[in-house]
KEFIZA-664596 format. One line per field, with one value per residue: residue in three letters; residue number from 1; chain; y, z, x of N, C-alpha, C in turn. Coordinates in pm, 1 decimal. Example, Ala and Ser with C-alpha at 12.3 -4.5 7.8 and 13.67 -1.06 7.14 Angstrom:
2
resn	(Ala|Ser)
resi	(1|2)
chain	(A|A)
n.py	(-569.0|-225.0)
n.pz	(780.0|708.0)
n.px	(1319.0|1285.0)
ca.py	(-450.0|-106.0)
ca.pz	(780.0|714.0)
ca.px	(1230.0|1367.0)
c.py	(-330.0|3.0)
c.pz	(780.0|787.0)
c.px	(1320.0|1290.0)
***
This chain:
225
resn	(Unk|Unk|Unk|Unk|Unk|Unk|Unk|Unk|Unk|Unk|Unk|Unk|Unk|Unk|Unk|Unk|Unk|Unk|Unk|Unk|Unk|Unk|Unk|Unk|Unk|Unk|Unk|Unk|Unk|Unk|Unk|Unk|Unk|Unk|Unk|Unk|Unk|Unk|Unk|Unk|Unk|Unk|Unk|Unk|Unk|Unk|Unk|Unk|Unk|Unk|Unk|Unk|Unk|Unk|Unk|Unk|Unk|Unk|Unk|Unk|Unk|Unk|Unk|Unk|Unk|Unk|Unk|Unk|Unk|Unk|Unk|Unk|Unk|Unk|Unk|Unk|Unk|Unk|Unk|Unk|Unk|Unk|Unk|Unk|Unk|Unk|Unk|Unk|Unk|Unk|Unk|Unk|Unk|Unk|Unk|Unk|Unk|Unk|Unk|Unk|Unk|Unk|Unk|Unk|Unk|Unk|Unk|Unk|Unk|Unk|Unk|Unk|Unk|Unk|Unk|Unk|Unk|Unk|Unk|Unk|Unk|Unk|Unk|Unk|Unk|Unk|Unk|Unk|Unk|Unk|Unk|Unk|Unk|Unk|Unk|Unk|Unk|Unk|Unk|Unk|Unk|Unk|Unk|Unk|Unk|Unk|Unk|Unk|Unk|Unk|Unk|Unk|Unk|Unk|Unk|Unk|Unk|Unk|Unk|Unk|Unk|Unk|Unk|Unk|Unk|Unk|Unk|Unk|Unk|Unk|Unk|Unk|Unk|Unk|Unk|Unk|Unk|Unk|Unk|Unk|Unk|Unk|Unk|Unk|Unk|Unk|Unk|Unk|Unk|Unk|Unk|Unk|Unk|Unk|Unk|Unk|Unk|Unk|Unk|Unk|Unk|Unk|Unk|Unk|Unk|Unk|Unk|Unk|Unk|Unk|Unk|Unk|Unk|Unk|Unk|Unk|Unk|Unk|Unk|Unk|Unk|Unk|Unk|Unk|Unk)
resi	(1|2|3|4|5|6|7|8|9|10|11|12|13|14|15|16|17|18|19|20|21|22|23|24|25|26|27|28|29|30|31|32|33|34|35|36|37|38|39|40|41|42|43|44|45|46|47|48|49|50|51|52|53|54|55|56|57|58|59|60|61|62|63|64|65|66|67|68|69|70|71|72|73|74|75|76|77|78|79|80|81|82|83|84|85|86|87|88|89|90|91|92|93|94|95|96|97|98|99|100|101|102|103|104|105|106|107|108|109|110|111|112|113|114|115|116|117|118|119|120|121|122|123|124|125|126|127|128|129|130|131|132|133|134|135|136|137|138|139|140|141|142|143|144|145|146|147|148|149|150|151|152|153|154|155|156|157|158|159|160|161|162|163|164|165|166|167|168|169|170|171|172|173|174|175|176|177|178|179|180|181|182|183|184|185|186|187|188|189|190|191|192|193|194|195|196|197|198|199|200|201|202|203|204|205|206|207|208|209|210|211|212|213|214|215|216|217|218|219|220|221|222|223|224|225)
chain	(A|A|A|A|A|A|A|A|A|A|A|A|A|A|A|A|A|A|A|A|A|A|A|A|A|A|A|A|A|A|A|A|A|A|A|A|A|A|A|A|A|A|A|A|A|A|A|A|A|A|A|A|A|A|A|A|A|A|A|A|A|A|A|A|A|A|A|A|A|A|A|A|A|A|A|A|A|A|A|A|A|A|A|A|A|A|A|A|A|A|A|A|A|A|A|A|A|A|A|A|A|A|A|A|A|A|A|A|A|A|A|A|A|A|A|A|A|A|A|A|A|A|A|A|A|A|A|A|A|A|A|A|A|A|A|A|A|A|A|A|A|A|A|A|A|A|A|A|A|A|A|A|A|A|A|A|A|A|A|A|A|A|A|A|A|A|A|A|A|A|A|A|A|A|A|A|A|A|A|A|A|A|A|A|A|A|A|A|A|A|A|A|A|A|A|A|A|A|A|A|A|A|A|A|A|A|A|A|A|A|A|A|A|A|A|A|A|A|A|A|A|A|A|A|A)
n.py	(2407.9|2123.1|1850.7|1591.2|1298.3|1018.4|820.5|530.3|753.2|960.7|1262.6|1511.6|1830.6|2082.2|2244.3|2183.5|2393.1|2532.9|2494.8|2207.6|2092.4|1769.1|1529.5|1279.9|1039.6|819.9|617.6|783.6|1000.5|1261.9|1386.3|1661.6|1715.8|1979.4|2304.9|2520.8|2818.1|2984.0|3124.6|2987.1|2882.0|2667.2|2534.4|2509.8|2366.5|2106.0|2045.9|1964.6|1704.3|1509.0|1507.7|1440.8|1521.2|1704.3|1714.0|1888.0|1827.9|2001.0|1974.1|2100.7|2456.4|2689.6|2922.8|2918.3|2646.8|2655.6|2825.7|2796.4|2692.8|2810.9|2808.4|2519.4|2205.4|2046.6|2081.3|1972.5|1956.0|1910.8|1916.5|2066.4|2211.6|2358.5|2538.5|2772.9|2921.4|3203.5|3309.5|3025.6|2985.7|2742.9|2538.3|2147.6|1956.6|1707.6|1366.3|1174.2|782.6|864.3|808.4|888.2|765.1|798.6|602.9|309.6|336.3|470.0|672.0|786.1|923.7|1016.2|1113.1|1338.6|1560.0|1827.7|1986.9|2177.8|2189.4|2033.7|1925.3|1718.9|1357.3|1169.3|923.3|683.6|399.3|226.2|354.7|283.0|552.4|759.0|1125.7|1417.5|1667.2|1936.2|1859.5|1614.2|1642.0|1666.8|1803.1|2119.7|2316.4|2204.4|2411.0|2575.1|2724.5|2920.3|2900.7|2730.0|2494.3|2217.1|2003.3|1756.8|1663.6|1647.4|1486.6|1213.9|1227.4|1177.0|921.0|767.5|797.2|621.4|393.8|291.5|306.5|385.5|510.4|854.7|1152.9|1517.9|1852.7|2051.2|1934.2|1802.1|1498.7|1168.0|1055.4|849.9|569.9|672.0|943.0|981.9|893.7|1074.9|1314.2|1280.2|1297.0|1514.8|1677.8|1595.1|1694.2|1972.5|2026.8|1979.1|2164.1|2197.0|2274.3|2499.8|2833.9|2949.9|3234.6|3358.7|3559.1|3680.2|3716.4|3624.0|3658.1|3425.4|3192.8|2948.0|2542.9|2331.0|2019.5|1786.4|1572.8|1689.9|1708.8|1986.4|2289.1|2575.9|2818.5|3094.0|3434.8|3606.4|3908.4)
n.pz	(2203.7|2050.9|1852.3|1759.0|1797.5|1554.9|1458.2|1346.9|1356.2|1254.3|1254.3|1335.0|1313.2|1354.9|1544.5|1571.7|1611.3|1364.2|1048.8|939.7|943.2|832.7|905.6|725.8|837.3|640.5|634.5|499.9|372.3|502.5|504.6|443.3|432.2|337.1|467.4|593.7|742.5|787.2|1031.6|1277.0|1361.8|1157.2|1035.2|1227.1|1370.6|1281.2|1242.5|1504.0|1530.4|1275.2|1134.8|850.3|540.5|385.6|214.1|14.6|-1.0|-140.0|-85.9|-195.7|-362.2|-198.2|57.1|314.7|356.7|246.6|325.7|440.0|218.2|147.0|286.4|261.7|133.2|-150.0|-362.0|-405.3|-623.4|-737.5|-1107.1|-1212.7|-1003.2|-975.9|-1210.5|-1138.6|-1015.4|-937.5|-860.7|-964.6|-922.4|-812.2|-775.1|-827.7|-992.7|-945.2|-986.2|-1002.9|-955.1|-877.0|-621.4|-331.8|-247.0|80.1|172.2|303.2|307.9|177.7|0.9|-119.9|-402.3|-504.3|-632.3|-544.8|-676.0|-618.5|-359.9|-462.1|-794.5|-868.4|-619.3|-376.9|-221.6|35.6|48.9|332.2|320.8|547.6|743.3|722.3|694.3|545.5|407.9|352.4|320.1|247.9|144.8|316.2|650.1|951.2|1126.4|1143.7|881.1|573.9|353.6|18.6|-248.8|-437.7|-824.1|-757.0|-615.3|-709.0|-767.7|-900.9|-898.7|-627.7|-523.8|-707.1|-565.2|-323.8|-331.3|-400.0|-247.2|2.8|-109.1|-99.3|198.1|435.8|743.6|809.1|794.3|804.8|748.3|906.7|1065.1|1425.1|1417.1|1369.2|1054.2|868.8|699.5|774.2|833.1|546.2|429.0|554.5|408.0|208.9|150.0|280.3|59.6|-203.1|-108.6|-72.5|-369.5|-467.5|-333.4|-107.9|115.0|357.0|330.3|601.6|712.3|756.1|957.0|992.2|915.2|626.9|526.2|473.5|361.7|540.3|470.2|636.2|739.9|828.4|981.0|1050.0|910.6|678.2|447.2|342.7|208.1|92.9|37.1|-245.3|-384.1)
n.px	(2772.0|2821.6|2925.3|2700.4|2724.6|2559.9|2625.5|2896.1|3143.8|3069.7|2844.3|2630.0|2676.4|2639.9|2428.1|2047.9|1935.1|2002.9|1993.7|2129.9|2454.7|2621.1|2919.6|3079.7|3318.9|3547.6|3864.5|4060.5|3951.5|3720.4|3368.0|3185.6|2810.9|2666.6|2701.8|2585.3|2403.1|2670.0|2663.2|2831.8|3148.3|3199.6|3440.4|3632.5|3446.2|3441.7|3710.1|3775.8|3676.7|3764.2|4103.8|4155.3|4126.5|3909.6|3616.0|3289.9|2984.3|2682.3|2333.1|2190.1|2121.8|2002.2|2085.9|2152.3|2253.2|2503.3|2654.7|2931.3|3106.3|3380.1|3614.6|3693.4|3735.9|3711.7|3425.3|3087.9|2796.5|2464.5|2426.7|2208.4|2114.2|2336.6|2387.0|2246.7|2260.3|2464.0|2739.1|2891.4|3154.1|3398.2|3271.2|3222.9|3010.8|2765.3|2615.8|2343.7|2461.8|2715.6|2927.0|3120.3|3431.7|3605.7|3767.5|3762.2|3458.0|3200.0|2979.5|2701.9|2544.1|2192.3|1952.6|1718.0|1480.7|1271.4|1255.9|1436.2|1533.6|1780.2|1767.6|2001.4|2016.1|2209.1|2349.3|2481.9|2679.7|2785.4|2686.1|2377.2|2295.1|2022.5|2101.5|1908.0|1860.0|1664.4|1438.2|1265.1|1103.9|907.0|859.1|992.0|745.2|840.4|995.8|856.7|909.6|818.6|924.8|1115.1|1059.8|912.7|620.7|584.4|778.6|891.0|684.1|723.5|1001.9|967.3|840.7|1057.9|1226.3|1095.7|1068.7|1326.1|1357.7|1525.1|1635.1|1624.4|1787.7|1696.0|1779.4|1691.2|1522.9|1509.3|1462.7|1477.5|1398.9|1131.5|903.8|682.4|727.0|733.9|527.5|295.5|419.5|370.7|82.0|-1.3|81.0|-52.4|-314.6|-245.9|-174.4|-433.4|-612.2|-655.5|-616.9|-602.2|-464.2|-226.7|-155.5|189.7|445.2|774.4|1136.0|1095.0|848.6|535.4|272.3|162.0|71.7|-84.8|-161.0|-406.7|-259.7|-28.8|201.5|328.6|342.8|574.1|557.2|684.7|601.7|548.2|708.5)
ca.py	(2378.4|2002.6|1768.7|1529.5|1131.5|954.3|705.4|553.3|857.8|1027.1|1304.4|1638.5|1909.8|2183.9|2205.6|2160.1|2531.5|2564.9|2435.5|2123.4|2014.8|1666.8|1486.1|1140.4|1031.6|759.9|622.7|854.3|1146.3|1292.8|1447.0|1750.2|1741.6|2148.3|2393.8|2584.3|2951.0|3120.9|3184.2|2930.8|2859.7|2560.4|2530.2|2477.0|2263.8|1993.4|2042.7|1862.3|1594.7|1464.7|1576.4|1411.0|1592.1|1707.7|1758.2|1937.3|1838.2|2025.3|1861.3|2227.4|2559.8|2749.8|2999.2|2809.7|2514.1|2655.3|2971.9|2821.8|2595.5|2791.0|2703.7|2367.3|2142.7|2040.5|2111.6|1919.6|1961.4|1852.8|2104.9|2106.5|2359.2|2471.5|2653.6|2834.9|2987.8|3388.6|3251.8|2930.2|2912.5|2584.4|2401.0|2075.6|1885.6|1566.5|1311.1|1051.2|695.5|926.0|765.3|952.9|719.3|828.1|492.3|229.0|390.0|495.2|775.6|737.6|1040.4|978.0|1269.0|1358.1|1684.6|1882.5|2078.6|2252.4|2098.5|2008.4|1832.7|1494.4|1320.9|1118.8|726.5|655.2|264.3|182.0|351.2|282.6|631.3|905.9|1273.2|1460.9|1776.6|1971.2|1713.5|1558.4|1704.1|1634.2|1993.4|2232.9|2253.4|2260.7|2513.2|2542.2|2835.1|2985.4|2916.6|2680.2|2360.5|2157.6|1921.6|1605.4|1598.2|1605.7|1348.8|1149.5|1193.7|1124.8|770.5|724.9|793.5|543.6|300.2|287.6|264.8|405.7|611.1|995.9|1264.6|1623.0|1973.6|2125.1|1854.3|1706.7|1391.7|1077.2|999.4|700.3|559.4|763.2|1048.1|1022.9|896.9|1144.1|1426.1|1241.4|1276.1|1648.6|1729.9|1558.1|1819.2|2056.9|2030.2|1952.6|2312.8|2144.1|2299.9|2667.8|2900.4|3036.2|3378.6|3364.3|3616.3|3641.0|3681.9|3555.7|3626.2|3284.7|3078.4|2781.0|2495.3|2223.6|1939.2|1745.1|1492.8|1749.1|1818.7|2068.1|2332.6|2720.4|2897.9|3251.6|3515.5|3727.1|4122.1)
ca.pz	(2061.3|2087.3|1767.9|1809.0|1738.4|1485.0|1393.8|1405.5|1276.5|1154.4|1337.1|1326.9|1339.4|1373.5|1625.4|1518.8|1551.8|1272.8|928.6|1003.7|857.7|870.1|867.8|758.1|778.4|632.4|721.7|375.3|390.4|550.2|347.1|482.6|412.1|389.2|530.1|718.6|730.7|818.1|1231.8|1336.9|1293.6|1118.1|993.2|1380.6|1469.3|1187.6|1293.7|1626.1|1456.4|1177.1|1055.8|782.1|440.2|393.0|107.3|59.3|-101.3|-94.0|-76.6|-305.0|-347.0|-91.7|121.6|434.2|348.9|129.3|368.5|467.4|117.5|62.7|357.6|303.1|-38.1|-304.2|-309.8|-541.7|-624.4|-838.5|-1221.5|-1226.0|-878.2|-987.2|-1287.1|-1095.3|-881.7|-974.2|-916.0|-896.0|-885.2|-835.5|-720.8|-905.5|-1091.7|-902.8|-1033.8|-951.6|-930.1|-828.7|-509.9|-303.7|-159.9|174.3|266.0|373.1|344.7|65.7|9.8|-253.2|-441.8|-482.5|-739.0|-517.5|-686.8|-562.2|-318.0|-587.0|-916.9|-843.9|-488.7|-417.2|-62.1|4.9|144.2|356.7|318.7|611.1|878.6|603.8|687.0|447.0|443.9|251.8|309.0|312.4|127.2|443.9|746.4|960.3|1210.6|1063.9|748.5|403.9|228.0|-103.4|-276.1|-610.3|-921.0|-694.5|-572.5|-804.7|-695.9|-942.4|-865.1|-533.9|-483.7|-717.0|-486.9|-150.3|-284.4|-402.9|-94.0|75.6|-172.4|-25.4|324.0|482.2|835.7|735.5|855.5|720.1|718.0|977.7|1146.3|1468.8|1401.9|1249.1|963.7|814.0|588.4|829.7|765.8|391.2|355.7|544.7|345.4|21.8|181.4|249.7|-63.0|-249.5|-24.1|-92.6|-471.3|-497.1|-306.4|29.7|256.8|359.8|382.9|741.0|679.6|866.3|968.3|1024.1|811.0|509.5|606.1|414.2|391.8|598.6|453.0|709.6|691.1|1001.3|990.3|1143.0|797.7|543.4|376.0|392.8|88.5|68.6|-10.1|-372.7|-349.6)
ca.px	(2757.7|2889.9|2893.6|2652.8|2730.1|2467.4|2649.8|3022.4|3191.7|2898.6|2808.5|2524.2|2771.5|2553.4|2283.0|1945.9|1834.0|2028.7|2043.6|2237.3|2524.4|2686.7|2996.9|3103.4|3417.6|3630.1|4020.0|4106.5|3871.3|3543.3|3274.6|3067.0|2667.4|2626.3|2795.9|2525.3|2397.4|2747.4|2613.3|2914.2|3240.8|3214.0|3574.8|3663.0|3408.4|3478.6|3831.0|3795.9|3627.9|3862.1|4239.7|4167.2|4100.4|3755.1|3545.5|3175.3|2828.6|2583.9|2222.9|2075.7|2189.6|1989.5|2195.4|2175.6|2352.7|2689.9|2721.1|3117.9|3172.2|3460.0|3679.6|3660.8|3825.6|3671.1|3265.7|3015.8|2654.2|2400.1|2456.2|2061.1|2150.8|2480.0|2397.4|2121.9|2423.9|2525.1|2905.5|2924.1|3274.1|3498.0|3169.4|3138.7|2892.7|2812.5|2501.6|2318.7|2560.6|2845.4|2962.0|3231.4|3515.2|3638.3|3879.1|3689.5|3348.8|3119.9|2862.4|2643.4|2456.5|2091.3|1909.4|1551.7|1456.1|1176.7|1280.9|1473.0|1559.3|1909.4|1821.7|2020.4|2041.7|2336.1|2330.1|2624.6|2632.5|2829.8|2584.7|2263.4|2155.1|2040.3|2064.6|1822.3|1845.0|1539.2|1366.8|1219.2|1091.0|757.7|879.2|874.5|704.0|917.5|966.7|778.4|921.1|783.3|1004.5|1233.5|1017.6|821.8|529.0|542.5|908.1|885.8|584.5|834.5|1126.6|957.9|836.5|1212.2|1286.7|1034.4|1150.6|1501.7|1341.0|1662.2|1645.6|1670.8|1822.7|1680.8|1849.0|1578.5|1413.5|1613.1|1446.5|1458.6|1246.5|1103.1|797.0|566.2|696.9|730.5|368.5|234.5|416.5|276.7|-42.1|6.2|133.4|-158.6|-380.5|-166.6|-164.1|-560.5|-645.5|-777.8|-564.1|-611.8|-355.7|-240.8|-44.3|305.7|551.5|930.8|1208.6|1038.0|689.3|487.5|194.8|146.3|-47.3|-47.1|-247.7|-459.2|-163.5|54.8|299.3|336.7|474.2|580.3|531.9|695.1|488.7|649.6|665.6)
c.py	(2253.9|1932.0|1713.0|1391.2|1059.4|845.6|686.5|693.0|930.9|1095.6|1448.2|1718.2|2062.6|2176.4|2236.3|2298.7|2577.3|2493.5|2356.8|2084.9|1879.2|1579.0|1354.2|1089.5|911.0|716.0|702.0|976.8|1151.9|1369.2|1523.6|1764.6|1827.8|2199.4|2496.0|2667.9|3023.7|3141.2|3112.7|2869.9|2654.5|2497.4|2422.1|2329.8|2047.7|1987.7|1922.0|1754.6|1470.6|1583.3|1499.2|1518.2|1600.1|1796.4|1807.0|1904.1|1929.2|1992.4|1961.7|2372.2|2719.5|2813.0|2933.2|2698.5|2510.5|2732.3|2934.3|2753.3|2638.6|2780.4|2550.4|2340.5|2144.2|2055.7|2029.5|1992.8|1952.6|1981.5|2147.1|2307.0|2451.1|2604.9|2774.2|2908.6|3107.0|3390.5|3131.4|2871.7|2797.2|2516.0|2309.1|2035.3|1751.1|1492.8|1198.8|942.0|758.5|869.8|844.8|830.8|775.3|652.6|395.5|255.0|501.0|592.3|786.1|805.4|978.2|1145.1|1275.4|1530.6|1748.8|2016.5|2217.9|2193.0|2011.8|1934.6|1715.0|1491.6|1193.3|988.3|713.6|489.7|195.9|213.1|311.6|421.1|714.9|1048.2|1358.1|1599.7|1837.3|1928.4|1687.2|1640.9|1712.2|1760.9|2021.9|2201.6|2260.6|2353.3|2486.1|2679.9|2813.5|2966.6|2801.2|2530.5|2329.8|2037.6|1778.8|1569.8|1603.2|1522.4|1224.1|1132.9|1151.3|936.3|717.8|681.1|664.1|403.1|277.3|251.0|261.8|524.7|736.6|1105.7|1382.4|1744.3|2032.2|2038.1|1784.7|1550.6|1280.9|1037.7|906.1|689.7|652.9|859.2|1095.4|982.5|977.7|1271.0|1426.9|1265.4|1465.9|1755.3|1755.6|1671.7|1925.0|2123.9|2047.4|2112.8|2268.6|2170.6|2433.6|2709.9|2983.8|3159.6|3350.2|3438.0|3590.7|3691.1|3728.2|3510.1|3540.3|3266.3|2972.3|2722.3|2344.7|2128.6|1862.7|1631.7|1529.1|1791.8|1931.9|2149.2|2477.1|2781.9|3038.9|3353.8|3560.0|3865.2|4102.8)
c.pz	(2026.3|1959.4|1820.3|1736.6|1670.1|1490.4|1437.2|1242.5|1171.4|1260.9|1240.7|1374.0|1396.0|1443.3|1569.9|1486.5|1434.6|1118.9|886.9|858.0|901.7|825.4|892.2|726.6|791.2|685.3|623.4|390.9|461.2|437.7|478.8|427.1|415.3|462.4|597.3|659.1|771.1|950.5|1313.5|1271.8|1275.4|1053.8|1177.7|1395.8|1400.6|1203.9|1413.4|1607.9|1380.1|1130.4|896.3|621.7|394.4|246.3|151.1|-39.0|-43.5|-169.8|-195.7|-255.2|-307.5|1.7|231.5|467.1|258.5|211.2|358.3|353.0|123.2|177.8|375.8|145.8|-147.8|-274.1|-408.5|-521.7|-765.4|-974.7|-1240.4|-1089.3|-941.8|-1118.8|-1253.2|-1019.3|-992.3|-1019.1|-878.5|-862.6|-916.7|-764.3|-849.0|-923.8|-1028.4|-952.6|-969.3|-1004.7|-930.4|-681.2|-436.7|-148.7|-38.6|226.2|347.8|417.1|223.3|41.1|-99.1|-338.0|-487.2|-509.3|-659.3|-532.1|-659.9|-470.3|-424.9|-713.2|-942.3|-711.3|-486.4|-237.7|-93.1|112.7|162.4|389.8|417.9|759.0|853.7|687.8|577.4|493.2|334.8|253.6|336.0|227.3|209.9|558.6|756.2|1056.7|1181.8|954.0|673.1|312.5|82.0|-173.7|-448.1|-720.6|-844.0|-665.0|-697.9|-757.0|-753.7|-928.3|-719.9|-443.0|-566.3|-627.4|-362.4|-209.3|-386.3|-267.9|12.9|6.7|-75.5|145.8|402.3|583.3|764.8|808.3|775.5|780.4|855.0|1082.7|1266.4|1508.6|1340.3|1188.7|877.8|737.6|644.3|756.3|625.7|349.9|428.7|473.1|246.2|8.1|153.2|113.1|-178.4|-220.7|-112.9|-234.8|-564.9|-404.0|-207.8|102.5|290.1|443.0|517.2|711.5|831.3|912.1|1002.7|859.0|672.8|520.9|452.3|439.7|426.8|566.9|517.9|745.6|825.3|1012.6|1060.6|1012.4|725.2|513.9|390.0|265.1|95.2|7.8|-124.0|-339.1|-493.0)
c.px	(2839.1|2823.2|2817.0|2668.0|2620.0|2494.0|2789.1|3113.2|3120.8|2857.8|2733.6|2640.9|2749.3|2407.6|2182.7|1855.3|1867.7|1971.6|2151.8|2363.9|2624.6|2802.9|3040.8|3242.5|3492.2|3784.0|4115.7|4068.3|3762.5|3507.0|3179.9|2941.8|2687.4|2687.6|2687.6|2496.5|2503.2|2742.1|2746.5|3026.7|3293.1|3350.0|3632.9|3641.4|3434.8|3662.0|3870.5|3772.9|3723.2|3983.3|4253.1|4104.8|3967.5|3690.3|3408.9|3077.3|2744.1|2407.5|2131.7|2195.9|2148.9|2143.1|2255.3|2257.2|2477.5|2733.4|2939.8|3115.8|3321.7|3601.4|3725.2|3757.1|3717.5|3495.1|3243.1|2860.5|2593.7|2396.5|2298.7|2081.1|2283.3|2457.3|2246.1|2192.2|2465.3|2683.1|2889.2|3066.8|3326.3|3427.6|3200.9|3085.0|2896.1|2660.1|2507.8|2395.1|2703.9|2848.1|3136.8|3310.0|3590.1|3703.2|3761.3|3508.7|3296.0|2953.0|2817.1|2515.0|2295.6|1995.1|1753.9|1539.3|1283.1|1159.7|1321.2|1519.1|1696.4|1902.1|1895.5|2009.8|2162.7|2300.0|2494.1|2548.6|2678.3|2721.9|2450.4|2149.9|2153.7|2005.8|1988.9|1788.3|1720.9|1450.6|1261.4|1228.0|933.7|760.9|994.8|874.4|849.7|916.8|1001.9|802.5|920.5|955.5|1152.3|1213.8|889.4|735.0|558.4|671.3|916.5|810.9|678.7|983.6|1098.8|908.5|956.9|1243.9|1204.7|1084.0|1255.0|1466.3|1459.1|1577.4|1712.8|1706.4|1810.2|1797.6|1806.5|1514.2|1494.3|1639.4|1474.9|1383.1|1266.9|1033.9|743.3|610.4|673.6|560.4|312.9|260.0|382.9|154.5|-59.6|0.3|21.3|-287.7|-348.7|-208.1|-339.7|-633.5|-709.3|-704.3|-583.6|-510.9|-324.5|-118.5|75.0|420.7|677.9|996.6|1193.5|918.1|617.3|333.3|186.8|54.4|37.8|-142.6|-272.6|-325.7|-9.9|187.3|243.4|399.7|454.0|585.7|572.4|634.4|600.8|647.5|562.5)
***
């Protein structure tokens, strides 16, 4: 279970079967992307990494990506997510042109809601990559969950995101993504939204609908009780 190097001092902290989380760190502070599902001791492994003082965004307020927040210092996240939170606690409120200084190195909030109404992805300007949480991703689909993801904001946030034309790093995906992938998930989506995709029933977990489009994306839809 070995960090993995992206960038200089920018590393995937969490292996890819997971629900990644990533850390960038300055000659002042690092900053944790997400804190994971809980499965590993992420406290540790960001330990070996940096001794330097570490803060936490998180990209939405899915389970997956706060499980450790509260090990860690100070948390942020977008208040569209936070007040959607049971406790939210001593999370705070972070918005778009909030930039978080870490010493010589600058991270720079970036509001793409869709996923859930509160998504942001974060531009570190020194490596020019972004993290987007589950935003982006061409494997596996995205999940598209009732009362949580919204369509005209998230066809608005992916051509944000193509705008910016910044290498991406998602939550889920252990790839890097680019225009491709964002125009074909615009493409999908479009599908998606217009009733031309047919649903494939999916078990697990959080047994879903898969609507996945000849282009090879799409999205997972949770079934309701």
């Amino acid at each position: 279970m070995k960090p993995i190097e992206l960038a200089w001092h920018t590393w995937s902290v969490i292996p890819e079967s997971f629900a990644r989380a990533f850390l960038i760190e300055g000659t002042e502070r690092a900053l944790l992307v997400d804190t994971g599902a809980g499965d590993t001791d992420l406290k540790s492994l960001v330990a070996e990494l940096t001794d330097k003082p570490v803060d936490v965004v998180n990209t939405h307020n899915h389970g997956d990506h706060m499980a450790a927040n509260d090990v860690f210092g100070d948390v942020y996240m977008h208040p569209a997510d936070l007040a959607r939170l049971k406790e939210p606690g001593k999370i705070k409120p972070v918005k778009e042109g909030f930039v978080f200084d870490l010493g010589g190195r600058e991270v720079a909030v970036i509001e793409t809601p869709g996923h859930t109404p509160g998504s942001i992805s974060l531009y570190d300007q020194r490596s020019g990559l972004l993290f987007t949480g589950d935003m982006v991703s061409k494997d596996p689909p995205i999940y598209f969950i009732e009362g949580d993801a919204n369509a005209e904001d998230f066809a608005a946030s992916l051509k944000k995101l193509r705008s910016l034309d910044k290498p991406m790093f998602g939550a889920h995906d252990p790839t890097v993504n680019g225009r491709e992938t964002l125009d074909k998930l615009l493409e999908t989506l479009a599908l998606f939204v217009a009733g031309k995709i047919a649903p494939v029933p999916a078990e697990g977990p959080m047994p879903a609908d898969l609507y996945i489009s000849p282009n090879g994306t799409g999205f997972r839809c949770p079934k309701r009780p």
